[in-house]
N, CA, C and O atoms as a GROMACS GRO file, in nm:
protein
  224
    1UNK      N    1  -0.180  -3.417  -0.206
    1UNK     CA    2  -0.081  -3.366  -0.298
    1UNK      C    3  -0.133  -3.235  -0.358
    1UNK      O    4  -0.251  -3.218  -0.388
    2UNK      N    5  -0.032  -3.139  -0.375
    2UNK     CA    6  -0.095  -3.018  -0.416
    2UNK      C    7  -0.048  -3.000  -0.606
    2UNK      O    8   0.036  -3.062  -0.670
    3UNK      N    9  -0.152  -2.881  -0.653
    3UNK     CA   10  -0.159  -2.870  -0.770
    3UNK      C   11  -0.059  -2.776  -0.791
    3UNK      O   12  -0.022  -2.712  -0.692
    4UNK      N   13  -0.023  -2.760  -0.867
    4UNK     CA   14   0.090  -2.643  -0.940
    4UNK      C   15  -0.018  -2.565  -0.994
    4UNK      O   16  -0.123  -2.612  -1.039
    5UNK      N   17   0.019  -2.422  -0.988
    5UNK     CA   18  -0.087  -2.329  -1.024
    5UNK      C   19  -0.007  -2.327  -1.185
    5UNK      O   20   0.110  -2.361  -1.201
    6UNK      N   21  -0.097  -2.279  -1.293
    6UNK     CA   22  -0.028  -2.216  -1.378
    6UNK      C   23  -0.003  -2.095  -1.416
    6UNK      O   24  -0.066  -1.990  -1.406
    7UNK      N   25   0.079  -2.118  -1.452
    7UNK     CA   26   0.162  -1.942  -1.499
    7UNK      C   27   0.082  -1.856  -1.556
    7UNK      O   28   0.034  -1.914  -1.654
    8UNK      N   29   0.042  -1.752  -1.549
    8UNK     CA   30   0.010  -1.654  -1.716
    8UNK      C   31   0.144  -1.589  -1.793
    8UNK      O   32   0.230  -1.515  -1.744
    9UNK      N   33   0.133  -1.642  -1.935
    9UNK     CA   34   0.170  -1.557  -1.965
    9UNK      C   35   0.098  -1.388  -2.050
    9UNK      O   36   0.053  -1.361  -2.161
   10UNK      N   37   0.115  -1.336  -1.965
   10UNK     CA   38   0.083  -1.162  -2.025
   10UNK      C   39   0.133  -1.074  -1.934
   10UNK      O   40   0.191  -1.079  -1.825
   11UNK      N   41   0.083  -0.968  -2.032
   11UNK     CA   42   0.158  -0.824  -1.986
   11UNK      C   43   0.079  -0.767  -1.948
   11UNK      O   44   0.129  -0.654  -1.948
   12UNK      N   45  -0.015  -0.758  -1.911
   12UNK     CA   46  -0.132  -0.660  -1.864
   12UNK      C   47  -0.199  -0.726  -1.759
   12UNK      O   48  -0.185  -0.843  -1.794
   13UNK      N   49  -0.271  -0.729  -1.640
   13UNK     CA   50  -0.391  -0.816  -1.616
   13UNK      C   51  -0.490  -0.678  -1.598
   13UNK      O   52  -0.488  -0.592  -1.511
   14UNK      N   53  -0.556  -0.688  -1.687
   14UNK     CA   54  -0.692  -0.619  -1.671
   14UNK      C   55  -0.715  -0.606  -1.793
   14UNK      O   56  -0.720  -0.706  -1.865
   15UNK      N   57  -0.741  -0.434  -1.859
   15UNK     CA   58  -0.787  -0.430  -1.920
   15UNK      C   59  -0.695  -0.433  -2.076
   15UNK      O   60  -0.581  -0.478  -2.067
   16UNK      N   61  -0.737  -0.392  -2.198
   16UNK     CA   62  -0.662  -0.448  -2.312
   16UNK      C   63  -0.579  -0.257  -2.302
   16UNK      O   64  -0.481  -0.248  -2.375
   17UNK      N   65  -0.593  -0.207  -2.272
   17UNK     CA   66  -0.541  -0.086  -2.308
   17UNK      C   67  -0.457   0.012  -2.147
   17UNK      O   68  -0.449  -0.022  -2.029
   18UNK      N   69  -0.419   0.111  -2.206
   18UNK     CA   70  -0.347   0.147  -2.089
   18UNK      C   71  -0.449   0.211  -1.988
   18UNK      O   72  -0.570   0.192  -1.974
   19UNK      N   73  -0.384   0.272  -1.939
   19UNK     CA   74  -0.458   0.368  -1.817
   19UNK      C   75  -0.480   0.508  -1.871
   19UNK      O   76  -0.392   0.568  -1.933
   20UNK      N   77  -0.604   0.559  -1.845
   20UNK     CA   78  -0.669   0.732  -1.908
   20UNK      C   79  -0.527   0.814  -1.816
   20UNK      O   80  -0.426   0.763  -1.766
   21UNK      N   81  -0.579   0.983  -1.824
   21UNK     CA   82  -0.511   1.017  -1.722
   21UNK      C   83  -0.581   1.048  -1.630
   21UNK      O   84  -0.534   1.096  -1.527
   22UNK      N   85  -0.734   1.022  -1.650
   22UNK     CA   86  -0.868   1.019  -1.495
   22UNK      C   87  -0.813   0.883  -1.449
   22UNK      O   88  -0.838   0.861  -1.331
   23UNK      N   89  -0.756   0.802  -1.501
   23UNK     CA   90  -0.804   0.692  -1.384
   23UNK      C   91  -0.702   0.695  -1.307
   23UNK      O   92  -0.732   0.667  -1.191
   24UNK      N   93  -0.492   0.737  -1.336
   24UNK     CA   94  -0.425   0.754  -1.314
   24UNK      C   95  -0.446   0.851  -1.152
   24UNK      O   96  -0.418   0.836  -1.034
   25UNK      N   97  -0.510   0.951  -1.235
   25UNK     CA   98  -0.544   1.043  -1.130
   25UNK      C   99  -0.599   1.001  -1.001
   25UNK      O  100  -0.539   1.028  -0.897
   26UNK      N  101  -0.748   0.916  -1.000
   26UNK     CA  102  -0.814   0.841  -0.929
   26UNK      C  103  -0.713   0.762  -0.836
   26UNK      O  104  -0.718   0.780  -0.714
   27UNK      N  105  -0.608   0.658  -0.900
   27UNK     CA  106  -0.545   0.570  -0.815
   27UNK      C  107  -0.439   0.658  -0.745
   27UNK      O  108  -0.409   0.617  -0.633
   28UNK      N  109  -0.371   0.777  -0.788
   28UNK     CA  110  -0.303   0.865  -0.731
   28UNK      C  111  -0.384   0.855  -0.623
   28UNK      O  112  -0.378   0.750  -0.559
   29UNK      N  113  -0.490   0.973  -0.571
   29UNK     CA  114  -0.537   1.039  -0.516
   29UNK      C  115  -0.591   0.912  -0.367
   29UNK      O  116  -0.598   0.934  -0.246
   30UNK      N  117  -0.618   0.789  -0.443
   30UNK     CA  118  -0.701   0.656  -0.337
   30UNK      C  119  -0.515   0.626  -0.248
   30UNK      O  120  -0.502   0.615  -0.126
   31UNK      N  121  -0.394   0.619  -0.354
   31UNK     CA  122  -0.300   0.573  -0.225
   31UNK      C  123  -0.273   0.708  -0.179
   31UNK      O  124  -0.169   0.692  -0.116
   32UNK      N  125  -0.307   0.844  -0.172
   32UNK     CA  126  -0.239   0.951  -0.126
   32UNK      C  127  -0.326   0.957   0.007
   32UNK      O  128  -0.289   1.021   0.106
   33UNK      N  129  -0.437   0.891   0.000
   33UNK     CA  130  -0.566   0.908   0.131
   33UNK      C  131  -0.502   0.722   0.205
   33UNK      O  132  -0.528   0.708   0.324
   34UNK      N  133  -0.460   0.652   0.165
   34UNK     CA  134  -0.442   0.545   0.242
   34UNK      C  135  -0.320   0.569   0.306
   34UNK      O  136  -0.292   0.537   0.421
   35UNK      N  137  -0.233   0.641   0.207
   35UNK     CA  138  -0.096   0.613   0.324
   35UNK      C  139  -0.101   0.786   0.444
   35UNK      O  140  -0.004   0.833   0.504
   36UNK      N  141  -0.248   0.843   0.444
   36UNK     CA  142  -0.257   0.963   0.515
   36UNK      C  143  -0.353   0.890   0.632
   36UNK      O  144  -0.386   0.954   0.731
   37UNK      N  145  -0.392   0.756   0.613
   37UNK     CA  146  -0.483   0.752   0.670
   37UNK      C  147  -0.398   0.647   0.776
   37UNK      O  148  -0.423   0.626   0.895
   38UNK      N  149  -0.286   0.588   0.691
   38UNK     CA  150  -0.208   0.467   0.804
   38UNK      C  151  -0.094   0.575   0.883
   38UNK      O  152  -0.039   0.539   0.988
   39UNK      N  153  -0.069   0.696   0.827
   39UNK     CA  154   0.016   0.793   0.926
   39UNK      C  155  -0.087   0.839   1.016
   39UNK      O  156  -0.026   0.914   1.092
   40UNK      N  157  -0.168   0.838   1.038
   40UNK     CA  158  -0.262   0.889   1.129
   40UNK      C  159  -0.285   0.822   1.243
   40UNK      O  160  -0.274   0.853   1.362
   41UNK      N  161  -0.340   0.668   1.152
   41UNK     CA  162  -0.382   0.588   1.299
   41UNK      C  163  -0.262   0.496   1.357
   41UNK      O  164  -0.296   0.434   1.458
   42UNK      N  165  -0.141   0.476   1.320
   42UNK     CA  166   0.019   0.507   1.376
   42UNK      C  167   0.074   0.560   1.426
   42UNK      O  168   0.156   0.634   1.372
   43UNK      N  169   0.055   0.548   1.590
   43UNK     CA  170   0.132   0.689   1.620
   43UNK      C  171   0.321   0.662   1.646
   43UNK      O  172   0.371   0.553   1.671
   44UNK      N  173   0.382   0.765   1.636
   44UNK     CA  174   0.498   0.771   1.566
   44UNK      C  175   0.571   0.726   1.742
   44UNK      O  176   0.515   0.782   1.836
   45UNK      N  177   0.689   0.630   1.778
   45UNK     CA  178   0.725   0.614   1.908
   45UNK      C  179   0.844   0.634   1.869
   45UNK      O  180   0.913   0.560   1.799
   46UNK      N  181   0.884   0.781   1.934
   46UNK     CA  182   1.009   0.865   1.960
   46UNK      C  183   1.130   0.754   2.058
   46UNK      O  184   1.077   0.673   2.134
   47UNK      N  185   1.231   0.756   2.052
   47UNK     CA  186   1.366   0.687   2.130
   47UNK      C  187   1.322   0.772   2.253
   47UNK      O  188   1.310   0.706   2.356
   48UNK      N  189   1.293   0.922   2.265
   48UNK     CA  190   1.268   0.976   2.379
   48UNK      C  191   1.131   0.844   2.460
   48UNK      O  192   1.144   0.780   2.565
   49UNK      N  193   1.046   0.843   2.391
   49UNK     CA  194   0.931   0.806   2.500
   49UNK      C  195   0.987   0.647   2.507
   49UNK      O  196   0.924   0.580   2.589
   50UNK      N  197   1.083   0.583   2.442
   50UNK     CA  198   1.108   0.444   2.453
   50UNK      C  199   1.185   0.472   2.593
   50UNK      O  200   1.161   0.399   2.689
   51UNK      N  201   1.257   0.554   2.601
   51UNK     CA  202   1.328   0.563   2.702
   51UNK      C  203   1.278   0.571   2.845
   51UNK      O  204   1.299   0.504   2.946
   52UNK      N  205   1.196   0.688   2.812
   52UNK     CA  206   1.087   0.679   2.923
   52UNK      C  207   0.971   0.588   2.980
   52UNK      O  208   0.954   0.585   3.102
   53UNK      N  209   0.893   0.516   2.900
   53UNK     CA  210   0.864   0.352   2.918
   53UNK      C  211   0.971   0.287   3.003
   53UNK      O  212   0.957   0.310   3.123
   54UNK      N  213   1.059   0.222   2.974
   54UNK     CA  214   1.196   0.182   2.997
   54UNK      C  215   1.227   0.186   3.134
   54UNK      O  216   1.222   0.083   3.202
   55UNK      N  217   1.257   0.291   3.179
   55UNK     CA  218   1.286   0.365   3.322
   55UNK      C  219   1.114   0.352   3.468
   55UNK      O  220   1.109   0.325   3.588
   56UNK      N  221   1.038   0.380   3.391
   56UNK     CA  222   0.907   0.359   3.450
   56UNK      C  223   0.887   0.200   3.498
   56UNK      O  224   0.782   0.163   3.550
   0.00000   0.00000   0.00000
C-alpha cells in the first residue's frame, strides 16, 4: 500500500527572500547556454530530407 506524500504549504521553496539581480542574471545566462546547446546537438529534419529518406 502506498503513502500519500504531503502537501507543502508555501510560497517559496528555497530561500526566505527573493532573487538578487546577479543571480537572476546567472539563471538567465545557464538556460540561454542549455537551450543553445539542445539546438545544436538536434539536428533540425526539413519535410525536404523526409521526403528524400522516403523515396530512397
Amino acid at each position: 500500500m502506498k503513502n500519500k506524500a504531503k502537501e507543502l504549504d508555501v510560497d517559496f521553496i528555497g530561500g526566505q527572500g527573493s532573487l538578487t539581480k546577479e543571480e537572476q542574471q546567472k539563471i538567465s545566462e545557464y538556460i540561454k547556454t542549455q537551450k543553445q546547446q539542445q539546438t545544436k546537438t538536434r539536428p533540425r529534419v526539413t519535410k525536404k530530407l523526409q521526403r528524400k529518406k522516403a523515396l530512397v
